[in-house]
C-alpha angles and dihedrals in degrees: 000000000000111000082205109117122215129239130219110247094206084042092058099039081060097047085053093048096045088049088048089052093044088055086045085054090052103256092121089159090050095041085054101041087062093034085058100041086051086055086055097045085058112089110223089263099041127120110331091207087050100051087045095048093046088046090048098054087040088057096047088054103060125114082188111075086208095062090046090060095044092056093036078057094043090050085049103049085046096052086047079073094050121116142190137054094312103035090105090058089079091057112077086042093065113032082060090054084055096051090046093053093038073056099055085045097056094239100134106169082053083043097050090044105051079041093066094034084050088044089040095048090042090075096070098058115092140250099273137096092282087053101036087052099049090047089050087053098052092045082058094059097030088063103049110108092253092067105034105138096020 
């Protein structure tokens, strides 16, 4: 018998949501501090979408570019384990917050390279707000002096 307990998907996807809303309302510390007890609820091998989804609002909330790349690395490793028609959809997102934060680091070859997988991936999403959005993200970069001709 596995001592491992499970966890509720709907439950987690509330606990994120309600960590997300506490940082919208201004409480970053407090948004991270459940965020980051939640990390440490998922076992290595639980829920892919969850991991990435955790990884990707951690991210978000760094001050340290250092921890937000850490966190941009540890979304995309989880959505490398998604599965299913969408899963690609996560893809170009977050290859292009890596590039951003291999950017603000300094790291341009790094930079350059999740660009273009960000820009290759991008091609697959399709014609609507999330897409559009993401497209628009990469052209910005893309257009900063430090990528021209990427």
């Amino acid at each position: 018998m596995s001592s491992r307990r499970t966890i509720d998907p709907g439950a987690i996807m509330q606990r994120i949501g309600d960590a997300v809303a506490l940082d919208y309302a201004g409480n970053r510390e407090g948004a991270r501090a459940r965020l980051a007890a939640l990390w440490d609820e998922m076992h290595p091998d639980g829920d892919a979408l969850h991991r990435c989804m955790i990884a990707h609002y951690m991210a978000d909330m760094q001050a340290d570019p250092r921890q937000e790349l850490l966190w941009d690395r540890r979304a995309l490793e989880a959505a490398g384990s998604l599965t299913g028609a969408g899963a690609k959809e996560y893809h170009p997102s977050l290859h292009l917050n890596l590039a951003e934060g291999y950017r603000k680091l300094g790291d341009w070859d790094a930079a350059r390279e999740h660009l273009a997988q960000a820009t290759e991936f991008a091609r697959a999403l399709p014609e609507n707000g999330y897409g559009n959005m993401i497209r628009r993200g990469i052209a910005y970069l893309a257009a900063l002096p430090e990528f021209i001709g990427c």
